[in-house]
N, CA, C and O of each residue as an XYZ file, in Angstrom:
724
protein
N       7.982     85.459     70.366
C       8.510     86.486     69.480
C       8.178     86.120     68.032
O       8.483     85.037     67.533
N       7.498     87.155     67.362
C       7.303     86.819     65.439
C       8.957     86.409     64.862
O      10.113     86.777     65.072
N       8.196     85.381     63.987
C       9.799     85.696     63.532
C       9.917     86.798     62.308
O       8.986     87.548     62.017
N      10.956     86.793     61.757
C      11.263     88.125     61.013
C      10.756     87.860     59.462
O      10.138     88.638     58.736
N      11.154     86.685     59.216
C      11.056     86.286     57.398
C       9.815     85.050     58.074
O      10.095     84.430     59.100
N       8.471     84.828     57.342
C       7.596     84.085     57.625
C       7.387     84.077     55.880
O       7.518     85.087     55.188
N       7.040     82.725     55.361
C       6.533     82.994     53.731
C       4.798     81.547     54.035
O       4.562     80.518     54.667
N       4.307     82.217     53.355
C       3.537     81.490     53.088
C       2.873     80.606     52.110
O       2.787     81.065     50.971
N       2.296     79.210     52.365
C       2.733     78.645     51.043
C       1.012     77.688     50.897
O       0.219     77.478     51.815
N       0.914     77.370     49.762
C      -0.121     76.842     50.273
C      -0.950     76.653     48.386
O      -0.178     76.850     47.447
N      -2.326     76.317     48.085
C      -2.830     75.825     46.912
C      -3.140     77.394     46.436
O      -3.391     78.359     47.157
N      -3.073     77.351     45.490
C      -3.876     78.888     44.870
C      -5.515     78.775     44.987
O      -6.302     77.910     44.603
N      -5.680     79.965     45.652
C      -7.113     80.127     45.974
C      -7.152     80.414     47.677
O      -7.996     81.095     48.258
N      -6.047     79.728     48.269
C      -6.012     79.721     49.598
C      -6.374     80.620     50.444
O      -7.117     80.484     51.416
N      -5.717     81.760     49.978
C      -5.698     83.409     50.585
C      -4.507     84.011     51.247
O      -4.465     84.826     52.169
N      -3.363     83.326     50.453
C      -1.664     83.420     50.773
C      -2.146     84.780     50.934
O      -2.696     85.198     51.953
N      -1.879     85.561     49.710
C      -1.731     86.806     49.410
C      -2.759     87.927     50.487
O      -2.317     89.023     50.832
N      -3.916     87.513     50.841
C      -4.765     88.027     51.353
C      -4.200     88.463     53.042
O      -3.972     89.529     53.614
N      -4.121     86.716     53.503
C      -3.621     86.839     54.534
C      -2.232     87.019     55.043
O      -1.786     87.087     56.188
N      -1.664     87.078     53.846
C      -0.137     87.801     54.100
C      -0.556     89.431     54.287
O       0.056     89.772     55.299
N      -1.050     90.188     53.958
C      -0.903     90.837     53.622
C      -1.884     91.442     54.975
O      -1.486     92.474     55.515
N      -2.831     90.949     55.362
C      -3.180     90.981     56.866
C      -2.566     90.859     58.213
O      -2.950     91.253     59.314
N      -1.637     90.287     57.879
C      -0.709     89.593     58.783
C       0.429     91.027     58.515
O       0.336     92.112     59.089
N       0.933     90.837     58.017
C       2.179     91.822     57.456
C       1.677     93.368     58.518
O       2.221     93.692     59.574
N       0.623     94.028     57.893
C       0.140     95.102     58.617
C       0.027     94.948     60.339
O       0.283     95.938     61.024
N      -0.333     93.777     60.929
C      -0.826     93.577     62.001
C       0.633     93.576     63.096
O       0.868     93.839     64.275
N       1.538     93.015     61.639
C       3.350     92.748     62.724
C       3.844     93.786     62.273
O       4.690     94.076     63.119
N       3.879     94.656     61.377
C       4.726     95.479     60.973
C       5.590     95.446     60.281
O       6.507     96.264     60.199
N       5.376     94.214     59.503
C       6.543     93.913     58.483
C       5.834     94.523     57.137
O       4.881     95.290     56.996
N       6.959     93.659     55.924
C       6.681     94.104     54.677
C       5.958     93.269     53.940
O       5.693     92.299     54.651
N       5.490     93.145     52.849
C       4.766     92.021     52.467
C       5.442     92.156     51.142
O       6.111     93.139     50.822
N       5.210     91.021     50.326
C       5.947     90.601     49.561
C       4.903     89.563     48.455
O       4.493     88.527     48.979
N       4.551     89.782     47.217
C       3.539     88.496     47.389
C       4.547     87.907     45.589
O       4.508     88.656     44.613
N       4.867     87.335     45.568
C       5.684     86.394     44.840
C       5.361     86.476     43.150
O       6.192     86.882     42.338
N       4.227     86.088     42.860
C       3.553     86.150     41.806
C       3.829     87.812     41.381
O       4.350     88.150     40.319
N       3.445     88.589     42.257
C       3.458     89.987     41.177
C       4.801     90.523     40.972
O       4.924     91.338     40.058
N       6.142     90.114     41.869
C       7.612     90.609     41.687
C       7.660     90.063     40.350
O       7.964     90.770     39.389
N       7.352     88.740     40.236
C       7.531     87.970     38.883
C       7.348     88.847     37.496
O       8.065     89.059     36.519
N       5.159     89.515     38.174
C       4.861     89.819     36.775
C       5.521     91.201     36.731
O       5.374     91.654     35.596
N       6.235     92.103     37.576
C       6.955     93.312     37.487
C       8.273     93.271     36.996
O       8.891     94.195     36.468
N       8.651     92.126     37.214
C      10.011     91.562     36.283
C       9.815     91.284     35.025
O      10.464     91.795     34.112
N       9.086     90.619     34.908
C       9.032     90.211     33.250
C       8.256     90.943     32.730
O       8.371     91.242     31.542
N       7.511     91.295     33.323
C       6.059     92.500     31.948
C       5.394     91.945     31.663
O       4.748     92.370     30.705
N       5.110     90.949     32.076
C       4.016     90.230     31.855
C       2.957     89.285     32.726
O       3.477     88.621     33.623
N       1.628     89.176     32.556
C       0.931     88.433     34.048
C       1.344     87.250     33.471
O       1.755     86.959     32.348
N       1.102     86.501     34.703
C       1.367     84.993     35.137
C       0.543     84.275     33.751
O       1.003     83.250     33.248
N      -0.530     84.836     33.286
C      -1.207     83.942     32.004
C      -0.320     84.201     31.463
O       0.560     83.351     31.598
N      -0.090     84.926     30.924
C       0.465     85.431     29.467
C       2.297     84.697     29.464
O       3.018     84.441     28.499
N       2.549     84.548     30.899
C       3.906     83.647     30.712
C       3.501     82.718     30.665
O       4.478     82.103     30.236
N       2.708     81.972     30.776
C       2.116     80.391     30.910
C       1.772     80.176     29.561
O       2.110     79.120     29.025
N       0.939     81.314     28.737
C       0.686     81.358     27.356
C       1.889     81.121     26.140
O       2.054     80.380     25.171
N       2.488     82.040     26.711
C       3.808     82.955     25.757
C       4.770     82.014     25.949
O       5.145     81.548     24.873
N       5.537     81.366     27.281
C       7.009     81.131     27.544
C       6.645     80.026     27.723
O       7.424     79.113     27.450
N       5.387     79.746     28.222
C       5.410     77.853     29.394
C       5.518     78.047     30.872
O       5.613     79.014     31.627
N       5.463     76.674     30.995
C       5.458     77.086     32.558
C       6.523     76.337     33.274
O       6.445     76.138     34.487
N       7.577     75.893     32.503
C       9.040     75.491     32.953
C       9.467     77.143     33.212
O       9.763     77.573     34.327
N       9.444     77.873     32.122
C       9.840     79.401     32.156
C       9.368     80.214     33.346
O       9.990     81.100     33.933
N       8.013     79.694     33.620
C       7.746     80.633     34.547
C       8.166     79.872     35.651
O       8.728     80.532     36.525
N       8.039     78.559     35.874
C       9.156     78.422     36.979
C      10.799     78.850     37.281
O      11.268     78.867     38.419
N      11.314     79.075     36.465
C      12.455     79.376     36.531
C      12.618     80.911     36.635
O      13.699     81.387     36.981
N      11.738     81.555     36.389
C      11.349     83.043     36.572
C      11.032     82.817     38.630
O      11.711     83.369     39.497
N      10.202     82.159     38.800
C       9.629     82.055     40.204
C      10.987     81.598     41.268
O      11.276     82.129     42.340
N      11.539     80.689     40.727
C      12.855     80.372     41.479
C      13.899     81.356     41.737
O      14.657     81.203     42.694
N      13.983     82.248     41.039
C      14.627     83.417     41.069
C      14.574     84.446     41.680
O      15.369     85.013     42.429
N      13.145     84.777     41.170
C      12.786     85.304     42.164
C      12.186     85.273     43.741
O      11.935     86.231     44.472
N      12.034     83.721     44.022
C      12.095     83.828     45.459
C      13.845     83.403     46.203
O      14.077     83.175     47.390
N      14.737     83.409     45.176
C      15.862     83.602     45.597
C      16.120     84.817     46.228
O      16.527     85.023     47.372
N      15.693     85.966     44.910
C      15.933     87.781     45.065
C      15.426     87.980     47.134
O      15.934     88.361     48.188
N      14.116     87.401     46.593
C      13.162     87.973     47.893
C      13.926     86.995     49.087
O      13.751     87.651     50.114
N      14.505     86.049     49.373
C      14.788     85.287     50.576
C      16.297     86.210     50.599
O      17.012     85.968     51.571
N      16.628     86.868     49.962
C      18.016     87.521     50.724
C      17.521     89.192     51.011
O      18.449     89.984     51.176
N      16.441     89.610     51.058
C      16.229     90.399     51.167
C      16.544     90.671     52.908
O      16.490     89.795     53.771
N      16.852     92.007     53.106
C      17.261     92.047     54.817
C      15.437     93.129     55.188
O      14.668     93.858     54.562
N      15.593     92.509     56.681
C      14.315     93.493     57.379
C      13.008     92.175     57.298
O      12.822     91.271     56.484
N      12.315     92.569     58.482
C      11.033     92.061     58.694
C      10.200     91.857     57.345
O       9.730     92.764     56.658
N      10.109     90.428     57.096
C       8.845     90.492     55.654
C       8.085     89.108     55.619
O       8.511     87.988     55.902
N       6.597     89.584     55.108
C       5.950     87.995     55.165
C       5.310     88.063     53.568
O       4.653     88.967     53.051
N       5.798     86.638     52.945
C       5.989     86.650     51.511
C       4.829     85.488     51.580
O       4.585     84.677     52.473
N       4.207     85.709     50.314
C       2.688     84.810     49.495
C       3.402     84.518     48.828
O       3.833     85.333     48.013
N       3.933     83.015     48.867
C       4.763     82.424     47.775
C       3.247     82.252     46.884
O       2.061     82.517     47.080
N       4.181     81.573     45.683
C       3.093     80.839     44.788
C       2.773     79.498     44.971
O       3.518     78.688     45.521
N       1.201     79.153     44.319
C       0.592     77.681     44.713
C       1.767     76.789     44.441
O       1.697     75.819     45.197
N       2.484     76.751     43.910
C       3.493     75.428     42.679
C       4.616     76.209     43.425
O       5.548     75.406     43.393
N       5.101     77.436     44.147
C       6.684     77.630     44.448
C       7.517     76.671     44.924
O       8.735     76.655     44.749
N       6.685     75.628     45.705
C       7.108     74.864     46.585
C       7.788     73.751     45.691
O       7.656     72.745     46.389
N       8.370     73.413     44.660
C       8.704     72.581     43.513
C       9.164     71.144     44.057
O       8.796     69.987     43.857
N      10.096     71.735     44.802
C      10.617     70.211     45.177
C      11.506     70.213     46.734
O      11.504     71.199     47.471
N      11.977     69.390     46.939
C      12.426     69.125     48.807
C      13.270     69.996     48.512
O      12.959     70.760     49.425
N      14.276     70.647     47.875
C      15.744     71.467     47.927
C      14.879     72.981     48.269
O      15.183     73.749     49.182
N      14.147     73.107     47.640
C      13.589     74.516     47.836
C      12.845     74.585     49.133
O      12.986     75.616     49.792
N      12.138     73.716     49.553
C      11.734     73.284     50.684
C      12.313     73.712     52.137
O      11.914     74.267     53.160
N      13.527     73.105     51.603
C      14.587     73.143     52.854
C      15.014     74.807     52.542
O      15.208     75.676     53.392
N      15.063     74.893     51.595
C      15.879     76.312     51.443
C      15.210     77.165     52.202
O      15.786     77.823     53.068
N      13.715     77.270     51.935
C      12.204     78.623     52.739
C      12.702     78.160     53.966
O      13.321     79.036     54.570
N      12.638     77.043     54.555
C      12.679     76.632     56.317
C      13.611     77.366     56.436
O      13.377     78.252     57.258
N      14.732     77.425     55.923
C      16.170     77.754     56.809
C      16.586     79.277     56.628
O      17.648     79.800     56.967
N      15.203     80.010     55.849
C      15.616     81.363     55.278
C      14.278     81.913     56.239
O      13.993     83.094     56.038
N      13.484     81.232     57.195
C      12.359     82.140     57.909
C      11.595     80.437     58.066
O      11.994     79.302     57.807
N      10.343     81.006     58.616
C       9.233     80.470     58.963
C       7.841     80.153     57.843
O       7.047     81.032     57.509
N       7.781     78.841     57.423
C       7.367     77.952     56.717
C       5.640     77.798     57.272
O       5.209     76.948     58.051
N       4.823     78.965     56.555
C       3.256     78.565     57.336
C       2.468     78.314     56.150
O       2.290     79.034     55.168
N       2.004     77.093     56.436
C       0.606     76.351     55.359
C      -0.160     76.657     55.259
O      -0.702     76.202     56.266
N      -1.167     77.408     54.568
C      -2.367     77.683     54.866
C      -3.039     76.873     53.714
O      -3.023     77.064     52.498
N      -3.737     75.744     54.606
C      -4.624     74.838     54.472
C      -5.826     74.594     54.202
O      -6.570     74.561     55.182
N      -6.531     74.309     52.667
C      -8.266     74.567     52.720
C      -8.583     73.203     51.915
O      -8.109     72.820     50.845
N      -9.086     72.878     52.364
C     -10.013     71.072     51.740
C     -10.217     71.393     50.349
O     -10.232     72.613     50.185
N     -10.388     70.687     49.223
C     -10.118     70.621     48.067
C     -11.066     71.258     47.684
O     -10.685     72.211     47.003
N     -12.711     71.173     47.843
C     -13.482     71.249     47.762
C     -14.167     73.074     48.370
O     -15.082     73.800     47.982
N     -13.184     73.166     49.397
C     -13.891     74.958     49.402
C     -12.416     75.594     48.085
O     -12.515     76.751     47.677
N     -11.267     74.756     47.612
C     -10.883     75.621     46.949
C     -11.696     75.741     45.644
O     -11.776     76.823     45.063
N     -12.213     74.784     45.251
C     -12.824     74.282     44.179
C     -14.098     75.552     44.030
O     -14.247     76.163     42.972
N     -15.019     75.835     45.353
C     -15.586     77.046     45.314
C     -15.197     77.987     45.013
O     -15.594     78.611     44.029
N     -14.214     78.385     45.868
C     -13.339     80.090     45.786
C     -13.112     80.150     43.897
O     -13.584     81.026     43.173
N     -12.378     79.115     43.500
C     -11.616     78.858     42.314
C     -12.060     79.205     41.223
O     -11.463     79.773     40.309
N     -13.874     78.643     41.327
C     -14.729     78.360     40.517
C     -15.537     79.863     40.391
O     -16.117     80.079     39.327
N     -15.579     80.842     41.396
C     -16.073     82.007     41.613
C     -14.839     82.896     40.857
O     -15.017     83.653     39.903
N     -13.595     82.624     41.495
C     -12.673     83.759     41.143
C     -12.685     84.520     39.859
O     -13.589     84.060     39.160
N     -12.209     85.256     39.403
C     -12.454     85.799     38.330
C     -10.533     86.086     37.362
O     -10.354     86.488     36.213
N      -9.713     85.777     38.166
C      -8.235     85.403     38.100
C      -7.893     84.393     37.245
O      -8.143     83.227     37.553
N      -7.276     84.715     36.060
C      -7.045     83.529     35.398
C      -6.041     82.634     35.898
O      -4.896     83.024     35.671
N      -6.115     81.826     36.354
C      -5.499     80.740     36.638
C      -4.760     79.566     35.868
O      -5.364     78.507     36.035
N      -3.760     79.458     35.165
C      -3.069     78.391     34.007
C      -3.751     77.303     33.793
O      -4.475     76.936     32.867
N      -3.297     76.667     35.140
C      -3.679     75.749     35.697
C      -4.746     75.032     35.648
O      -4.966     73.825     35.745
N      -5.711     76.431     35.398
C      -7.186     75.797     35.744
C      -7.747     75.281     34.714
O      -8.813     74.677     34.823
N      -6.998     75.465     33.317
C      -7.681     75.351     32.177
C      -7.482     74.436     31.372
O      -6.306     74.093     31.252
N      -8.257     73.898     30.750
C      -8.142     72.530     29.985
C      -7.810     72.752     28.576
O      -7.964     73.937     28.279
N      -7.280     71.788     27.299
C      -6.157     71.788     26.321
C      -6.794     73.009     25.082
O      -6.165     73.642     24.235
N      -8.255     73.002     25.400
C      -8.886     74.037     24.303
C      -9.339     75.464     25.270
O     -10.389     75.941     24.840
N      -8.783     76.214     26.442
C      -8.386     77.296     26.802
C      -9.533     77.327     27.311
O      -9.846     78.508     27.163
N     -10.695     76.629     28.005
C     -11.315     77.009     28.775
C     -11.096     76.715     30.343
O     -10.277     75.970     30.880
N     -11.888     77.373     30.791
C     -11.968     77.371     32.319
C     -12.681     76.201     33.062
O     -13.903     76.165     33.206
N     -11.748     75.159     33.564
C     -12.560     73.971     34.280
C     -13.775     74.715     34.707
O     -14.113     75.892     34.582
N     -14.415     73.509     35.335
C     -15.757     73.867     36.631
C     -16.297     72.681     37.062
O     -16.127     71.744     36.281
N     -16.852     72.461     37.995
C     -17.783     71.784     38.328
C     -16.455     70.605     38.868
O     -15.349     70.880     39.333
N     -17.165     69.053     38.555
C     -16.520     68.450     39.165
C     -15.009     68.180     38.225
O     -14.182     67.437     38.755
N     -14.682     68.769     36.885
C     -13.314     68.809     36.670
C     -12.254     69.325     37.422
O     -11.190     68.878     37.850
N     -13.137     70.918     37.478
C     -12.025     71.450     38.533
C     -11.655     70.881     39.695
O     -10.567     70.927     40.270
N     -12.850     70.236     40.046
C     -12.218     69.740     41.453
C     -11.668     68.654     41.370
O     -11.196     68.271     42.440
N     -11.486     67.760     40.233
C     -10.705     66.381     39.932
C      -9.144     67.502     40.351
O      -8.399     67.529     41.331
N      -9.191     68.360     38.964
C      -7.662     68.822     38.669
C      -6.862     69.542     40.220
O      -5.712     69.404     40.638
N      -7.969     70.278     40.749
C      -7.469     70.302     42.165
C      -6.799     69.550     42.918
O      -5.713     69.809     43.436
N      -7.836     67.952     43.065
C      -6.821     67.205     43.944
C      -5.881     66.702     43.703
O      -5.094     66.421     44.607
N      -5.585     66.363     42.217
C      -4.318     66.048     41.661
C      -3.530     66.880     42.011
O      -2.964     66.460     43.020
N      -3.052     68.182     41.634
C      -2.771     68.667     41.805
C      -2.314     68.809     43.487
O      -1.132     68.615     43.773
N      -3.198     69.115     44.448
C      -2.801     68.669     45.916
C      -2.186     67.456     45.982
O      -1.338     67.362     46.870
N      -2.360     66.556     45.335
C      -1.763     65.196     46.315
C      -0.088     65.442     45.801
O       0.809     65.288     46.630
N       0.163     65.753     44.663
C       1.455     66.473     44.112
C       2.357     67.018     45.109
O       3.439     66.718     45.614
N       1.498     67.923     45.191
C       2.185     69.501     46.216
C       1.766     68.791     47.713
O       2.256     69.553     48.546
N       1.248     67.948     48.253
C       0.735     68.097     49.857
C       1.912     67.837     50.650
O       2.226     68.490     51.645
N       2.699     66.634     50.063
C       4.109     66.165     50.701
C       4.730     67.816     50.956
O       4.956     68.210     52.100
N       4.926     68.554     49.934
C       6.199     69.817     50.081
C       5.160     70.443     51.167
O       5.589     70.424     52.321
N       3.900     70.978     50.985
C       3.363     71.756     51.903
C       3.324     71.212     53.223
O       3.353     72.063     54.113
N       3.274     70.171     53.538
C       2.842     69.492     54.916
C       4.134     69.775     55.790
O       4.245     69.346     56.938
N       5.007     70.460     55.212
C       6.717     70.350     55.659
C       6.648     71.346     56.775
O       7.264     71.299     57.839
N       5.307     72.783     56.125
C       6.076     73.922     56.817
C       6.136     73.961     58.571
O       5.614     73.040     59.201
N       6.759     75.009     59.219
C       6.852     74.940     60.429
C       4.972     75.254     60.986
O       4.674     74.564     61.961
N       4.083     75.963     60.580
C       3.133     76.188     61.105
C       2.195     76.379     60.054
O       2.209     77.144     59.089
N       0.974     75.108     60.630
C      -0.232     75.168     59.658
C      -1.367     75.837     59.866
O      -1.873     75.904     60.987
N      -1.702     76.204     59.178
C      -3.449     77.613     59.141
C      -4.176     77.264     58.529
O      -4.036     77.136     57.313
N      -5.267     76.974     59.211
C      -6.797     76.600     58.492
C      -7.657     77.725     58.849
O      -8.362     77.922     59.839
N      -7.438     78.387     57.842
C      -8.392     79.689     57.363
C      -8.873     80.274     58.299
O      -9.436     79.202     58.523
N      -9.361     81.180     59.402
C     -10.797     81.595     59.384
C     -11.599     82.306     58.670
O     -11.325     82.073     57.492
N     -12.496     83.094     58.752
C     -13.837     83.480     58.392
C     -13.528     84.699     57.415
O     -14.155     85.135     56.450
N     -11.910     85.231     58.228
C     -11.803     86.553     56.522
C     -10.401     86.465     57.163
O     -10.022     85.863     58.168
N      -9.712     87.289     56.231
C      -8.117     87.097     56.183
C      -7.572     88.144     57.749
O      -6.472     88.146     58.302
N      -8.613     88.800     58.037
C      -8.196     89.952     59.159
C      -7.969     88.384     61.056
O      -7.201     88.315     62.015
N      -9.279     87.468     60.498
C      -9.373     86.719     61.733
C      -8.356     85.466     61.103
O      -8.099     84.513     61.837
N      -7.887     85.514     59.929
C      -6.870     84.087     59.902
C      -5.360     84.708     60.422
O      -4.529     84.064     61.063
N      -5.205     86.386     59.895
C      -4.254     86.857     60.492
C      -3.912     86.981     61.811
O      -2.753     86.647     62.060
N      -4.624     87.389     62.794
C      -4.992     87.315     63.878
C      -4.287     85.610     64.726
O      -3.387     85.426     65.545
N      -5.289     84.618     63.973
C      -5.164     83.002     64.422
C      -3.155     83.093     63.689
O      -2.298     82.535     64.374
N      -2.955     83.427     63.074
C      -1.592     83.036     62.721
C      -0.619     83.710     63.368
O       0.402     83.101     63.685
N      -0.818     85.500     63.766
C       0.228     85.782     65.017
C       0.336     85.133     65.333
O       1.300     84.455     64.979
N      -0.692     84.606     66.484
C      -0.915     83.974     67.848
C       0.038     82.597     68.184
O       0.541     82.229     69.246
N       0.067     82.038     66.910
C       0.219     80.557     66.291
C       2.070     80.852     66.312
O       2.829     80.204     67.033
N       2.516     81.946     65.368
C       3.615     82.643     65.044
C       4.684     82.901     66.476
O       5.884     82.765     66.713
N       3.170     83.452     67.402
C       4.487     84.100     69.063
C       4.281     83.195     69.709
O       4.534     83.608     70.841
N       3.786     81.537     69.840
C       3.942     80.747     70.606
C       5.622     79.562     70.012
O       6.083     78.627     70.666
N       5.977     79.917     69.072
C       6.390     79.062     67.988
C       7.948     79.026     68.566
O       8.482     80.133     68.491
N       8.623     78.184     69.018
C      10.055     78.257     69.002
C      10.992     77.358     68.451
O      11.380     76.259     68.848
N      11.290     78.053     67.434
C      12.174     77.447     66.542
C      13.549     77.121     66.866
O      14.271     76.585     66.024
């Protein structure tokens, strides 16, 4: 049986949002993708709070709002954000509010996707506002992962990509109705 609340968590670039949102259609739930409740709350994109407020602010904006969204009632599969995962309390909190799925990509294809995307990313950018590349980005990547891998490695079910978000959705039902929690 799917379960009802599934969130997904994982590095930015991954394809949370993609494959939530594949997934969502395929079960019949709602989708939910974390980052944009944020920027519909505040009025502003995720740069421009990272610019404008910081990014303590926009965490505390993100905590909130995946508070709003985990009491929400009815079938829904939520694209947390890369960093939602902050620390073990919140951790425990996603497990015990639904189903905890990783979606997992080697440092190095995020470093591709990342390096292609066209999404400004905070994160990605170094102290004079440009856009890593090459082998910076992929330094700041794995830092960044070895950070976050402990909280991600937690969830109940891990996903290593396939080939487009329609066949990772697909691999994650499957993964989802064998699962007993």
């Amino acid at each position: 049986m799917i379960p009802d609340k599934i969130y997904l968590c994982g590095f930015m670039g991954a394809g949370k949002s993609s494959i939530g949102r594949a997934l969502a259609k395929r079960i019949r739930h709602r989708f939910v993708d974390l980052d944009q409740v944020i920027v519909k709350r505040v009025g502003k994109s995720v740069q421009d709070i990272f610019d404008q407020e910081g990014k303590e602010a926009f965490r505390t904006f993100e905590r909130k709002a995946l508070s709003d969204v985990m009491r929400r009632r009815g079938a829904i599969v939520v694209a947390l954000g890369g960093g939602s995962l902050q620390n073990q309390r919140i951790v425990k909190r996603v497990k015990k509010a639904g189903t905890l799925v990783f979606v997992d990509l080697p440092a190095t294809e995020l470093a591709e996707r990342l390096g292609r995307s066209r999404t400004k990313r905070p994160l990605l950018y170094n102290s004079k506002g440009e856009k890593l590349r090459g082998d910076d980005l992929l330094r700041k990547i794995e830092w960044l992962l070895r950070r976050r891998q402990h909280l991600y490695e937690q969830a109940h079910v891990r996903l290593k990509p396939g080939v487009s978000p329609d066949a990772s959705a697909e691999l994650l039902e499957k993964s989802l109705a064998s699962l007993a929690l």
